[in-house]
N, C-alpha and C positions, 0 to 999 in steps of 0.2 A: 504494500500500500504506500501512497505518498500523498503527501500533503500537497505536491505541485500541480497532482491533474487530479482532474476528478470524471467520471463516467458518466456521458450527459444519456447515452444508451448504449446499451445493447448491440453488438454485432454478431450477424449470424455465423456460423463456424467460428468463432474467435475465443474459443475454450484454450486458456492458458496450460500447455504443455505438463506433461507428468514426469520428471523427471525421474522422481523416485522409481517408477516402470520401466524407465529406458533399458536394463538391464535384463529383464525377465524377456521383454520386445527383441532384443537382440539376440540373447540365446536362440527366442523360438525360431528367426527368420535366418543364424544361421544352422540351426541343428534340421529347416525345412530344409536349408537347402544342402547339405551335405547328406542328408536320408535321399533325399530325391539322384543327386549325383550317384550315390551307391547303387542305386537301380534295385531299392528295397522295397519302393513302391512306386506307382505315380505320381504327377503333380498336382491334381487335382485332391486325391487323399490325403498328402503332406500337406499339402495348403489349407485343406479343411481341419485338421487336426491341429496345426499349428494356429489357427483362426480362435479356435476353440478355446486351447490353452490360453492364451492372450483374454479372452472372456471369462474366464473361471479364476483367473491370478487379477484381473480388476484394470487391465492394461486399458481395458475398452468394453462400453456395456452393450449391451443385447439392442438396446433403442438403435444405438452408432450403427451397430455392427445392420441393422436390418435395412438403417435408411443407406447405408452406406452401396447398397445392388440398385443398380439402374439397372430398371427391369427394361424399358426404352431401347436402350444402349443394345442388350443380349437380343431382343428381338427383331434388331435392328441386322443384328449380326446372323440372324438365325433367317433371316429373310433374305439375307446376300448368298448365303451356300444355297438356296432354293435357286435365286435369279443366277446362279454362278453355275448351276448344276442344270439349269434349261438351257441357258447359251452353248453348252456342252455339249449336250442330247438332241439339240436341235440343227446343230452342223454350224451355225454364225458363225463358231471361230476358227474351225478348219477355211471356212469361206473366208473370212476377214485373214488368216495368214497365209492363204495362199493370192489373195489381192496384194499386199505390202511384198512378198517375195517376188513374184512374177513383175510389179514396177522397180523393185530392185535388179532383176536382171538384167531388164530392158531399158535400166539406166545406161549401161554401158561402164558404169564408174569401177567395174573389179572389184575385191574386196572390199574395200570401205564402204559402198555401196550396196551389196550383199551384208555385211554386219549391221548397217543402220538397217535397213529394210527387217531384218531379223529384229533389229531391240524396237523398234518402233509397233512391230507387230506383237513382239510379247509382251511389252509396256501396256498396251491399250487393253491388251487383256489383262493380265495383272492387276490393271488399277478397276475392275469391273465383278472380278473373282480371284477366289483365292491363288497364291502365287507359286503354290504346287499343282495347282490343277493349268495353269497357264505357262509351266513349264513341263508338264508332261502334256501338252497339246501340242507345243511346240518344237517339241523335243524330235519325234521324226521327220518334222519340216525340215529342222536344223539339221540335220543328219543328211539325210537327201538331198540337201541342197548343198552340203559340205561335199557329198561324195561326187555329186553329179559335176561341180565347179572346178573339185581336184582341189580343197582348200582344210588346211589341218581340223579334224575332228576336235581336238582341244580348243584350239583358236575362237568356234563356234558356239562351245558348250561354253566358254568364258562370259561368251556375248550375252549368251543363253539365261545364266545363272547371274549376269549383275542388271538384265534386265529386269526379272523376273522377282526380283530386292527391292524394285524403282517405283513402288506404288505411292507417289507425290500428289498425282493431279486431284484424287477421287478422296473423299472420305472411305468408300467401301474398299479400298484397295487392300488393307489391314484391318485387324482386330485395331489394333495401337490406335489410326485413324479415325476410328467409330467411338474409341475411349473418352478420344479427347474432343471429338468436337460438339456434343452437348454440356458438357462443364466449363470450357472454354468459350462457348457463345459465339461458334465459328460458322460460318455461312460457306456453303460447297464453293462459291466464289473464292472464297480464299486459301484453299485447296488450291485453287486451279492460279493465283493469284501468285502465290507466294511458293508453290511448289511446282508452277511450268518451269520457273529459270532455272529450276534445281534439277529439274528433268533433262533439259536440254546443255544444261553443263557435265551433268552425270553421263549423257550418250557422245556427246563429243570426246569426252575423257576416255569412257570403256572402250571406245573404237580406237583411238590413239593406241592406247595401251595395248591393246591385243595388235596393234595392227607392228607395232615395235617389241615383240615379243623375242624379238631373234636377237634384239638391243635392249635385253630389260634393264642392261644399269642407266641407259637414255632416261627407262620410266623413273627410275630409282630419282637422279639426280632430278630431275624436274621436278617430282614431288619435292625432295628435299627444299629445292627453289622457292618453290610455290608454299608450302609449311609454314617456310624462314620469313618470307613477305609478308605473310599473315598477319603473323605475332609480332615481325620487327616494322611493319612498314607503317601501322597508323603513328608508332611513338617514335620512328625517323622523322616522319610530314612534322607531325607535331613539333619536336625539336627545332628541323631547319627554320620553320615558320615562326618560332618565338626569336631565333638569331637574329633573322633579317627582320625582326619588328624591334626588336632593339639596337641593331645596327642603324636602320632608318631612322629610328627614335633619336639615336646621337647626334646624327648630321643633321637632321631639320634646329635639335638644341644649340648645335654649334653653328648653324646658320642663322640663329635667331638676333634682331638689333640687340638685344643684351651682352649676347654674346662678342657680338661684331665690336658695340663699343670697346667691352672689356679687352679684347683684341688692340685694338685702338690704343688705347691709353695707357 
């Protein structure tokens, strides 16, 4: 308590931390996860169990614990393997990736052309259904089209497997995606908003990469590059930027009539 502020209301979620719990909280979520790692159960039963314990030791009560399932959210999720599981059965996406390969041939561009054609077509599914179901659709295309080309089986399944991760555009792309965008208050707009550029930096990159596969210290050193830029470049801008403001700063003081006279005299 302090005498400085005082509580004019009430905020919701704003329940002050139990510290005294942190420990019993810690045990259970690592002993879930090292039971689960041993392959002694599932993770659905260790997490249930581990859920449990945390409610019976006072970490978190049975109100928390019930409002804490968006029911929303699960059926939200349970409605995307339906709509992922027709697109499947119903041929769209054998049709939709054999459209994206077939303009990729007929690009004329060689591999790199072939690779995009492949991530763009498993991308589009991945962000629509799940992203094993989108990599085993894909999977013979890619193959087929590896062998028919004459181009490395690995080089493809690379393309295969980082496209097939890239679910950015869509909320249903992911479980993770459907998690967060009702408690985040996110609009499918901004999916598509803030995870196009990510997508189309991501397919530029994986095609690079694979396509310099014969030169991996190439990829090696350019990440490295690109890392170091990251983390050193906004606080070099920044530096050089306060330099030259206080270098400027000098000469306009030493051009100033006070100056001048002082000079003078």
């Amino acid at each position: 308590k302090s005498r400085d502020f005082l509580l004019v209301y009430e905020l919701e979620d704003s329940t002050p931390p139990r510290k005294e719990k942190l420990g019993i909280a810690l045990a259970c979520a690592v002993s879930m996860i090292i039971i689960y790692i041993s392959g002694v159960a599932d993770l659905i039963t260790v997490a249930a169990l581990a859920a449990s314990v945390m409610i019976c030791c006072g970490c978190i009560s049975v109100q928390t614990a019930r409002e804490s399932i968006k029911w929303d959210v699960y059926v939200t999720i349970a409605c995307s393997f339906g709509f992922s599981k027709a697109i499947e059965q119903t041929g769209v996406a054998d049709t939709l990736a054999g459209w994206f390969v077939d303009a990729s041939l007929a690009s004329g561009t060689g591999e790199a052309g072939i690779f995009t054609g492949i991530y763009i077509a498993t991308v589009l599914l991945s962000n629509v259904m799940a992203n094993n179901a989108a990599a085993a659709l894909m999977f013979p295309v890619a193959a087929s089209t590896a062998e028919s080309q004459g181009i490395n089986l690995s080089s493809m399944f690379y393309i295969l497997m980082l496209a097939a991760s890239a679910s950015f555009v869509s909320p249903f792309g992911y479980q993770t995606n459907l998690m967060v965008w009702n408690p985040g208050n996110y609009q499918f707009s901004d999916f598509v908003r803030f995870g196009g550029p990510m997508q189309i930096w991501q397919m530029a990159i994986s095609v690079i990469a694979v396509l310099l596969l014969d030169v991996w210290y190439v990829v090696w050193i350019a990440a490295l590059a690109a890392g170091c830029a990251a983390i050193l470049g906004p606080t070099t801008f920044h530096a050089v930027r306060d330099w030259w403001r206080k270098k400027w700063q000098s000469i306009d003081d030493n051009s100033s009539p006070e100056s001048t006279g002082a000079l003078l005299s």
